[in-house]
C-alpha positions as CSV (number, residue, x, y, z in Angstrom):
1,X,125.7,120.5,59.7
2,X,129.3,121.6,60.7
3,X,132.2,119.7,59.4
4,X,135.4,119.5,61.7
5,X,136.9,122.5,64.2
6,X,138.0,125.0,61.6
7,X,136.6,123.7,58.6
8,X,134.0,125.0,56.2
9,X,130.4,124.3,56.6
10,X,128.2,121.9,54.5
11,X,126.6,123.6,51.6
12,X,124.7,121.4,49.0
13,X,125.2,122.0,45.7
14,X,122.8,123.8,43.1
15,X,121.7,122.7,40.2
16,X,120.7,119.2,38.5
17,X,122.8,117.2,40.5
18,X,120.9,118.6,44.3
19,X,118.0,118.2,42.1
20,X,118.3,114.6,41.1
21,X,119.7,113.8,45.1
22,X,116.0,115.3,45.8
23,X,114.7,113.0,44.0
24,X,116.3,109.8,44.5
25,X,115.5,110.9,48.7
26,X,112.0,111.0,47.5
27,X,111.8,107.9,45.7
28,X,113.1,105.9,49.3
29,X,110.7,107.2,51.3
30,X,107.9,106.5,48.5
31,X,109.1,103.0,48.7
32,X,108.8,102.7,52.6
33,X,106.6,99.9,53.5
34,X,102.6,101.1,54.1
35,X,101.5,101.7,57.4
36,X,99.5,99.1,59.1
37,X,96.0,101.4,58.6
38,X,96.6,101.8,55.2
39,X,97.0,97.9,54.8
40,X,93.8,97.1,56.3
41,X,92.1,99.4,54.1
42,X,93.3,96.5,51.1
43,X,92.3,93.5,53.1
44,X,89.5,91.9,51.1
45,X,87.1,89.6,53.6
46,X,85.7,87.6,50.8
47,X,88.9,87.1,48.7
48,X,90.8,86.4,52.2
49,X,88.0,83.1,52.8
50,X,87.8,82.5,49.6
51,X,91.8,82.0,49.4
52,X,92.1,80.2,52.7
53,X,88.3,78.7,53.7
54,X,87.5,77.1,50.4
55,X,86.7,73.3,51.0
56,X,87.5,71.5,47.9
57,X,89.4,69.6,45.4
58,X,91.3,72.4,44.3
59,X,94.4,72.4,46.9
60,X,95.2,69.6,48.9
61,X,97.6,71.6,51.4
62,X,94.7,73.8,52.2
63,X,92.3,71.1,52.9
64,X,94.6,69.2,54.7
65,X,95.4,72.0,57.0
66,X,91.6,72.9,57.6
67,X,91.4,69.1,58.3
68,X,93.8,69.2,60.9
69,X,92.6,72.1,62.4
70,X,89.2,70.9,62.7
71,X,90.2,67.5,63.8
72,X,92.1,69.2,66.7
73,X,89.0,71.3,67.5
74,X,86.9,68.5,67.9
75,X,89.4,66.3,69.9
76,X,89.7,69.6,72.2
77,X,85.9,70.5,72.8
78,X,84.2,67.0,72.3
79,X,86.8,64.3,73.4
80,X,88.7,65.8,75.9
81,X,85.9,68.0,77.4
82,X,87.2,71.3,77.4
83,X,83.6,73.2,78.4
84,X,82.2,76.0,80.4
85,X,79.8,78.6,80.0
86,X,81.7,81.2,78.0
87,X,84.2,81.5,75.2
88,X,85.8,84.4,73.8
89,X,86.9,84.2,70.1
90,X,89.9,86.5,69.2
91,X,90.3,86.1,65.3
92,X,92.4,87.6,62.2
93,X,89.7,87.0,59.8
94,X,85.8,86.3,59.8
95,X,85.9,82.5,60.3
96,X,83.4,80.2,62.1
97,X,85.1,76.9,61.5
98,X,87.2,77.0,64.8
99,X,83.3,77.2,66.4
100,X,81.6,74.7,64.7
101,X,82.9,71.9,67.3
102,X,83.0,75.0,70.5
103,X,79.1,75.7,70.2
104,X,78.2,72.0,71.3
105,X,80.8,72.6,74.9
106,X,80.0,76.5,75.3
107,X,76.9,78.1,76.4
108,X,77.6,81.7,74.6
109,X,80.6,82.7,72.1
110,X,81.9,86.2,71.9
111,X,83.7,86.7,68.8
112,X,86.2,89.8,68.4
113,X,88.3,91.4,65.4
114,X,90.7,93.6,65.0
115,X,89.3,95.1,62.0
116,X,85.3,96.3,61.4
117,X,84.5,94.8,58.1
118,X,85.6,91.4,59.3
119,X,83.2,91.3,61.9
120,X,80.9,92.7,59.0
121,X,81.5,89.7,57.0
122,X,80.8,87.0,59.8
123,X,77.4,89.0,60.5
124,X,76.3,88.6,57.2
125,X,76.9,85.0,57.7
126,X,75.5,84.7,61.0
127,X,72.1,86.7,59.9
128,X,72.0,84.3,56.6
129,X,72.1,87.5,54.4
130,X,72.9,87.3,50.7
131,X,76.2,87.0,49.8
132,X,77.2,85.3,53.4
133,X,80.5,82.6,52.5
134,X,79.3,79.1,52.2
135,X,80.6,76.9,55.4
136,X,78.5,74.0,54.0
137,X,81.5,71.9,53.0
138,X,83.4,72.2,56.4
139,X,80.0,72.3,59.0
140,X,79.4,68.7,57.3
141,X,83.1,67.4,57.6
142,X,83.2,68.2,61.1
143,X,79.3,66.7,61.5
144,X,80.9,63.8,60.4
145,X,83.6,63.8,63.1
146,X,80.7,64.3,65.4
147,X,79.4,61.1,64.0
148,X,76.5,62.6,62.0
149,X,77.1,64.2,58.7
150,X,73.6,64.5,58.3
151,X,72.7,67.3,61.2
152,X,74.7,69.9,59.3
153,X,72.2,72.4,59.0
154,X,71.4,71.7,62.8
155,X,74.6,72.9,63.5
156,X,74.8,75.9,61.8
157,X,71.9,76.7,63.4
158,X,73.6,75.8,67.2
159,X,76.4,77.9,66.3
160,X,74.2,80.7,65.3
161,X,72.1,80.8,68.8
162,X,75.4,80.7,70.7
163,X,77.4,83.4,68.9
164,X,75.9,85.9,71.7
165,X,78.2,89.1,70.5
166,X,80.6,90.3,67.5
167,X,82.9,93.0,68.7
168,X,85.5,95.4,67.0
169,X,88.3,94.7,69.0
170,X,92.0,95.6,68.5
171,X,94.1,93.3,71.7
172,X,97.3,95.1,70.9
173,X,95.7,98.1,72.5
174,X,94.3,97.2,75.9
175,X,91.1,98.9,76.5
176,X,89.9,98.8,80.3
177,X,86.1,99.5,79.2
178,X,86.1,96.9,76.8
179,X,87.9,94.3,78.8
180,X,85.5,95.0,81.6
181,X,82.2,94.8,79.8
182,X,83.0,91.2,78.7
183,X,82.2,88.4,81.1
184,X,85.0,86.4,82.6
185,X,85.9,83.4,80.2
186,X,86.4,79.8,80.6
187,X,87.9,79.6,77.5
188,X,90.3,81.9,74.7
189,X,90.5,81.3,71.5
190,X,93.5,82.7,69.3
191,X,93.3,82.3,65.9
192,X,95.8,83.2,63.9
193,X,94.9,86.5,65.6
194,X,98.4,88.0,67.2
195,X,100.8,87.2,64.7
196,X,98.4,89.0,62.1
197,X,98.5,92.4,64.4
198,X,101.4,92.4,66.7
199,X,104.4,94.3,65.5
200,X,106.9,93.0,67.2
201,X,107.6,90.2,70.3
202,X,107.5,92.6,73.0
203,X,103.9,93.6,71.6
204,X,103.1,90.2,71.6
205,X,104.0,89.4,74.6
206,X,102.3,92.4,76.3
207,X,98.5,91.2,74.3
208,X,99.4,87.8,75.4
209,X,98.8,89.3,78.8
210,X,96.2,91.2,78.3
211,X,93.4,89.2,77.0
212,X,95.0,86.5,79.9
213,X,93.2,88.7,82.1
214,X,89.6,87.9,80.0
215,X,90.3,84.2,81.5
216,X,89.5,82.5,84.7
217,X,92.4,80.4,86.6
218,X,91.9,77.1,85.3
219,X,90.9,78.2,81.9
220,X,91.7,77.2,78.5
221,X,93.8,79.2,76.1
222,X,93.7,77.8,72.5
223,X,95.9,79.2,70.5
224,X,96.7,78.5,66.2
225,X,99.8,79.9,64.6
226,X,101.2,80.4,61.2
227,X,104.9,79.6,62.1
228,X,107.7,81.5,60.8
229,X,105.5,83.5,58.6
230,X,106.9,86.4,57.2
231,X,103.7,87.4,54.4
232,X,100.4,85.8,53.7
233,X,98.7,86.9,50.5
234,X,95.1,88.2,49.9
235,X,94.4,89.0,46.1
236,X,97.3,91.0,45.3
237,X,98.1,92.3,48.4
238,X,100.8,90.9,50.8
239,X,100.6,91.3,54.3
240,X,103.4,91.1,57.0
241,X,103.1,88.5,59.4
242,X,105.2,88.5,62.7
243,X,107.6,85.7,62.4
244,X,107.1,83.5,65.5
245,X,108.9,80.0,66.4
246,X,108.2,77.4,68.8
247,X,110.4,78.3,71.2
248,X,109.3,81.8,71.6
249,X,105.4,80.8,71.8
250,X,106.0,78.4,74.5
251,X,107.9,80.9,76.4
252,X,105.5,83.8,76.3
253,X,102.4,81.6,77.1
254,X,104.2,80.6,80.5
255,X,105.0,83.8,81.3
256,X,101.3,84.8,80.9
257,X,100.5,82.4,83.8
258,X,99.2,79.1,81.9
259,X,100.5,75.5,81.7
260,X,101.1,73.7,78.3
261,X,98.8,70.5,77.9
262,X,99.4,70.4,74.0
263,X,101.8,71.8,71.7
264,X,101.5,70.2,67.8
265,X,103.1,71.5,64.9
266,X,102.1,70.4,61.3
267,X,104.5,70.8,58.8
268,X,102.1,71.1,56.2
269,X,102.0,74.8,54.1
270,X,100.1,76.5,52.1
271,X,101.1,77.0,48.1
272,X,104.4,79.4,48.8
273,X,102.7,81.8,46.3
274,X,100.2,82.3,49.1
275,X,102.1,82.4,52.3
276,X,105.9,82.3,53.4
277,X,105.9,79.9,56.6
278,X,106.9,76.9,58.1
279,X,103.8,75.0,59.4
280,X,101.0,75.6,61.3
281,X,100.6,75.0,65.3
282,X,97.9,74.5,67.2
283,X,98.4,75.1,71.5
284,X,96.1,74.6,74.6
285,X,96.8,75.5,78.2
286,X,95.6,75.9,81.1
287,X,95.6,79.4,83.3
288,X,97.1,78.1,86.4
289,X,94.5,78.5,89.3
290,X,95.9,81.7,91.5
291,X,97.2,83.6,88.6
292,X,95.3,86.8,88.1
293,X,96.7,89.5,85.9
């Protein structure tokens, strides 16, 4: 590079001290935070349910997260009504327990992931192979929302007959073949899904609007959210999360076409060793009858 009208050019210097410049430069961009790919490649299915999923005595701010969840999900598909004959599942990691209350107001589930060895993981489950995850604990707590603790195994069962179709499935990337070969839906689920694979708002935004288009007007869009997340840990690895507030969510889901019935925000967290966030939120709309995307 040229210096000023008249001046000398740039030359860098020889010797030990170009050398060590060298390597300091190298050492930056060695630091540079991995690319999304290479991240997946360390996301552990097992460790992630294990971590998050695990129904027990062990941490209270988990269970009493789940339990909020799941109480949510049963008010939603069993109280209030919220039915049809398809729903499509768009998830962050292999979990059924957002289904367990669905499968009893849904004739057929479709369940997508971004990533293949998640939908891996729910198959093993779903086929009863060896080494499936153990939903015992939380199929009987929400049997005994349902009002019979007992029929546990008769759900699992339900949910296993209605889970029609496990897809790899990446929303931030709109993909007209895919999109089209799914039937229209009468209700999307979210789960934790976008903030997990969007990198930025405008991303968000746009993947928002894409999967609207999966929905028919007067659909249901469920949505949970790890609020103002910046990491969530797996093992050892920590993953970025898209840091998302309230204000932002509720924009964006008008602006993909649907009216807010609920918006509820727990403040409840996870051990801050886990995940850096402010609460979790759970969202359903309605896809206001005469907007098509």
């Amino acid at each position: 590079m040229a210096g000023k009208s008249g001046g000398t050019p740039y030359k860098p210097r020889s010797g030990t001290a170009g050398q060590l410049n060298v390597c300091k430069l190298r050492k930056k961009m060695d630091q540079s935070p991995p690319k999304k790919e290479s991240l997946e490649k360390l996301f552990d299915p097992k460790e992630f349910l294990k971590t998050y999923y695990s129904f027990d005595s062990t941490s209270s701010e988990k269970n009493d997260i789940l339990m909020f969840l799941l109480r949510n999900f049963f008010k939603t598909f069993i109280l209030d009504g919220v039915k049809g004959n398809t729903l499509i599942h768009i998830g962050s990691g292999p979990s059924i327990c957002e289904l367990l209350s669905a499968c009893e107001s849904f004739e057929e589930i479709i369940v997508t992931n971004h990533m293949d060895w998640n939908c891996q993981e729910l198959q093993k489950w779903l086929k009863k192979e060896p080494g499936a995850f153990d939903w015992t604990p939380l199929v009987k707590y929400v049997c005994e929302l349902e009002g019979d603790r007992k029929k546990w195994a008769e759900k699992e069962e339900k949910l296993r007959r209605t889970v029609k179709q496990v897809l790899e499935c990446d929303v931030t990337k709109f993909n007209p073949v895919t999109f089209a070969s799914l039937p229209p839906a009468d209700c999307l689920f979210l789960n934790h899904s976008f903030e997990a694979i969007c990198k930025d708002l405008s991303t968000y935004r746009a993947a928002l609007k894409n999967v609207s288009s999966l929905l028919k007007p007067g659909g249901h869009l469920l949505m949970v959210t790890t609020m103002k997340c910046n990491y969530y840990m797996v093992g050892q690895h920590k993953f970025p999360c898209l840091f998302l507030e309230k204000e932002f969510l509720e924009e964006a889901v008008k602006e993909a076409g649907y009216d807010i019935l609920q918006f509820e925000v727990t403040p409840i967290c996870h051990t801050a060793s886990l995940v850096e966030h402010e609460g979790i939120s759970y969202l359903v709309a309605s896809k206001g009858k005469g907007k098509e995307d």
